[in-house]
ZASEMAR-191875 format. One record per residue: x, y, z of N, C-alpha, C in turn. Coordinates in nm, 4 decimals. Layout:
# residues N
REC|X|Y|Z|X|Y|Z|X|Y|Z
...
END
This chain:
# residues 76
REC|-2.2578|0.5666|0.2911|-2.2696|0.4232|0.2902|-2.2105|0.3670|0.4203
REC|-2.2690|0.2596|0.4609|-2.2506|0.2058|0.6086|-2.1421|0.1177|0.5687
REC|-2.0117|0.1205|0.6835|-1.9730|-0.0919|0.6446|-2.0106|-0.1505|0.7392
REC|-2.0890|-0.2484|0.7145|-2.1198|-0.3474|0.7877|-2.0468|-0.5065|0.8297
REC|-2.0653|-0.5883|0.8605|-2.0068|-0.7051|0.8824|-2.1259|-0.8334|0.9551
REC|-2.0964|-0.9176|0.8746|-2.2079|-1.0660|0.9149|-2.1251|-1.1733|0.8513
REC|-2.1812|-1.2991|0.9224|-2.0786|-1.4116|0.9417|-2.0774|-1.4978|0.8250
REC|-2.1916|-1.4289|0.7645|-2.2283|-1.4494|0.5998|-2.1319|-1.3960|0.5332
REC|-2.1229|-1.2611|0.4812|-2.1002|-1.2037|0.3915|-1.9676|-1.1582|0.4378
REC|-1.9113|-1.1224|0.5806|-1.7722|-1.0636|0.5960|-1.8334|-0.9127|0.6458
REC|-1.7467|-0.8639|0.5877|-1.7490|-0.7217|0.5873|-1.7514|-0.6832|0.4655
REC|-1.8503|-0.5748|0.4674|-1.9350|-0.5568|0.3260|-1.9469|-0.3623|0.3268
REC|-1.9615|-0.2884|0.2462|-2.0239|-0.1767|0.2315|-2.1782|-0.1624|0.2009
REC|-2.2609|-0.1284|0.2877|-2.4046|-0.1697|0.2601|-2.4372|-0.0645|0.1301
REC|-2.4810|-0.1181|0.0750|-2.5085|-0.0171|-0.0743|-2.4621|-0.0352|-0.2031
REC|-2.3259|-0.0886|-0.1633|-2.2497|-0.0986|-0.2741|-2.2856|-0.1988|-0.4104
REC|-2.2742|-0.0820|-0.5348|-2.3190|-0.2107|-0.6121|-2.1702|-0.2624|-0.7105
REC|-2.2458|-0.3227|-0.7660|-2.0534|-0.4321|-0.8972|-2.1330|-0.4389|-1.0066
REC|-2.0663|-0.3460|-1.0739|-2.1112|-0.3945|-1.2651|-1.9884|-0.4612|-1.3077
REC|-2.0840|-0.5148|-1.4209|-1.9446|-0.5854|-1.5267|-1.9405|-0.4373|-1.6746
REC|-1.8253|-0.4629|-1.7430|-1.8255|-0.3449|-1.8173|-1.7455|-0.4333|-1.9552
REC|-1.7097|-0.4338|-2.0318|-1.6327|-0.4963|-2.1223|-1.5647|-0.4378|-2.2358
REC|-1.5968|-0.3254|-2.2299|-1.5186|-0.2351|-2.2765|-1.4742|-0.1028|-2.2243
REC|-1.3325|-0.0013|-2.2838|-1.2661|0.0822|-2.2058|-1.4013|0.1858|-2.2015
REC|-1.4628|0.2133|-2.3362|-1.5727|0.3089|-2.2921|-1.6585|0.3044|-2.1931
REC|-1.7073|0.1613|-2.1678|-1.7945|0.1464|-2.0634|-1.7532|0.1576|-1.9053
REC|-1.5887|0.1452|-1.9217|-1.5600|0.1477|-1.7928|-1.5615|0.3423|-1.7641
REC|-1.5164|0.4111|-1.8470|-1.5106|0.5589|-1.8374|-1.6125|0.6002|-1.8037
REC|-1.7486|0.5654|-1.8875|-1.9177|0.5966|-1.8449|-1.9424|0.5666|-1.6898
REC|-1.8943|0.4337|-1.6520|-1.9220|0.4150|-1.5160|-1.8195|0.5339|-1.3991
REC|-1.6992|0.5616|-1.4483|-1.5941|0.6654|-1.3671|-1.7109|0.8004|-1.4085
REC|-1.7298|0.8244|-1.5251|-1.8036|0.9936|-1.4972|-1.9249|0.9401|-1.4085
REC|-1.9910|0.8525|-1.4464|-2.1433|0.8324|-1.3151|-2.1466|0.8668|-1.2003
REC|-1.9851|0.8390|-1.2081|-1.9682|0.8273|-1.0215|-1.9240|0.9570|-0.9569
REC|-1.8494|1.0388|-1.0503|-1.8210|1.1586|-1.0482|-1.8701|1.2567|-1.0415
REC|-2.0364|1.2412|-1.0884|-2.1253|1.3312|-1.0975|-2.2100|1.3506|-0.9157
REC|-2.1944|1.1953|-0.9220|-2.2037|1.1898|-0.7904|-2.1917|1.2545|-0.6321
REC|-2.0349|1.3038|-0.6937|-1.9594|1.3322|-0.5830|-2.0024|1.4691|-0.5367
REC|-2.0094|1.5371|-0.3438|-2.0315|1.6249|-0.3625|-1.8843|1.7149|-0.2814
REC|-1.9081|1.8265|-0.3498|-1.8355|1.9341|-0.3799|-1.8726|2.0698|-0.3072
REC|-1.8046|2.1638|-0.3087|-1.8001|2.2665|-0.2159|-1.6903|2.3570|-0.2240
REC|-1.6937|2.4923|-0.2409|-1.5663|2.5998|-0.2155|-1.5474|2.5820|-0.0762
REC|-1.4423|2.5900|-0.0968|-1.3323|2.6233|0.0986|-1.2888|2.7796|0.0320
REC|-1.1877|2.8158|0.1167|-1.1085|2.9225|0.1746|-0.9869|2.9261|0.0686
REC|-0.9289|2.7777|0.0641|-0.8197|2.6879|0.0298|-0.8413|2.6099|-0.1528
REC|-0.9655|2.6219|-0.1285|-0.9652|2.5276|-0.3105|-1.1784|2.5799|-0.3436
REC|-1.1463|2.6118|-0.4331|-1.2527|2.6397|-0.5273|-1.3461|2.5405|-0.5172
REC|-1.3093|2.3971|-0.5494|-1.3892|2.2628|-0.5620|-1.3806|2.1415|-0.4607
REC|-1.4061|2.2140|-0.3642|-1.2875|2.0815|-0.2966|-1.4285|1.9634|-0.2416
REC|-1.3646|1.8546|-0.2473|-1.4704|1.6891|-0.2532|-1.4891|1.6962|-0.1081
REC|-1.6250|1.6696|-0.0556|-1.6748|1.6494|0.0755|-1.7355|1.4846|0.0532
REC|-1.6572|1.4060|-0.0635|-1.6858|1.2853|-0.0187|-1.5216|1.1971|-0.1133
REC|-1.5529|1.0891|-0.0797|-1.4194|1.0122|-0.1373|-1.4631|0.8953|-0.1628
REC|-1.3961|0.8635|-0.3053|-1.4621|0.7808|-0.4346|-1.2849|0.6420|-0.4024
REC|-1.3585|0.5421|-0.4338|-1.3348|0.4325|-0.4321|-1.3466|0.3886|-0.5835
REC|-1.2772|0.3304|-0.6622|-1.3112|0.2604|-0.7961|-1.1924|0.1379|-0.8366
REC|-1.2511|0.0300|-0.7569|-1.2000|-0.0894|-0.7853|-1.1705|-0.1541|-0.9081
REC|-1.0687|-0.1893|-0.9944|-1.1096|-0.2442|-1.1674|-1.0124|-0.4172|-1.1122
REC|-1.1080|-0.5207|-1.1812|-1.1091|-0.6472|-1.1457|-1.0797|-0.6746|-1.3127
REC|-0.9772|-0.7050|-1.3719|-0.9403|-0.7486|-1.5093|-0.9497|-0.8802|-1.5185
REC|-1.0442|-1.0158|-1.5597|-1.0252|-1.1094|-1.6007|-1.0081|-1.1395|-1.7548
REC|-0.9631|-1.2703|-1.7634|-0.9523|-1.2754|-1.8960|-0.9721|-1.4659|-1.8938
REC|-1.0555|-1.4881|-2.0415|-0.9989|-1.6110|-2.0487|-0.9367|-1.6724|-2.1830
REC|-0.8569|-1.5409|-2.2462|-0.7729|-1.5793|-2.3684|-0.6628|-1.6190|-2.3182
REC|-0.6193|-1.7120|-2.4006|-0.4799|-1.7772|-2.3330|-0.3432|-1.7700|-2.4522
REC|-0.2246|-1.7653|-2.4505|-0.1296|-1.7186|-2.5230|-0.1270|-1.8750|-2.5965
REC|0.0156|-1.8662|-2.6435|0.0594|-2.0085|-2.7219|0.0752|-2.0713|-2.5834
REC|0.1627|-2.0350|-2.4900|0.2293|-2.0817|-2.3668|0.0817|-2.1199|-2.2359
REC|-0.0278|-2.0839|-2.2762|-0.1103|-2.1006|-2.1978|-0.1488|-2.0227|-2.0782
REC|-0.0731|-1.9118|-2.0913|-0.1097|-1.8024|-1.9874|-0.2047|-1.6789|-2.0212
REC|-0.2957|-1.6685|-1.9624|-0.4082|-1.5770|-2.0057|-0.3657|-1.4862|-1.9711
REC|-0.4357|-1.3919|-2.1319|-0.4085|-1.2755|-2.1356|-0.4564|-1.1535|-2.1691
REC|-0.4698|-1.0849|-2.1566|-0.5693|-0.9231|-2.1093|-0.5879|-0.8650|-2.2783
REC|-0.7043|-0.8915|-2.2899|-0.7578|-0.8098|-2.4398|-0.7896|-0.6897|-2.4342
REC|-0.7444|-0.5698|-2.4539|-0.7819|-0.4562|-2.4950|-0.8619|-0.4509|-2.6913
REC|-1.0206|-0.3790|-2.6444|-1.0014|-0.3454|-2.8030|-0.9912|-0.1977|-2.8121
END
């Protein structure tokens, strides 16, 4: 994947995509996707070793709010 940069967008990773997920399972499905992804290779030194490197950003919003009015992170 390229990074690019425009006066639009900033600096961007060309390719990159953003799901939403809303639950813990769905976020795990998206970590193995990406995993399957990855490629791999014996060295000398390690059996499996990664000839690429994984990035996995998690963005938690919420808009439940306590008694006190501070929002707060639902796990189910």
């Amino acid at each position: 994947m390229a990074i690019r940069e425009n006066k639009f967008d900033g600096i961007y990773v060309e390719g990159l995509v953003e799901y939403s997920v809303y639950t813990f399972e769905e976020c795990i499905t998206l970590m193995k996707r990406g995993e399957k992804n990855r490629y791999t290779r014996q060295t000398v030194q390690n059996v499996k070793s990664s000839r690429s490197h994984t990035i996995f950003q998690l963005l938690i919003e919420s808009t439940v709010a306590d008694k006190n009015g501070k929002l707060q992170v639902c796990l189910s």
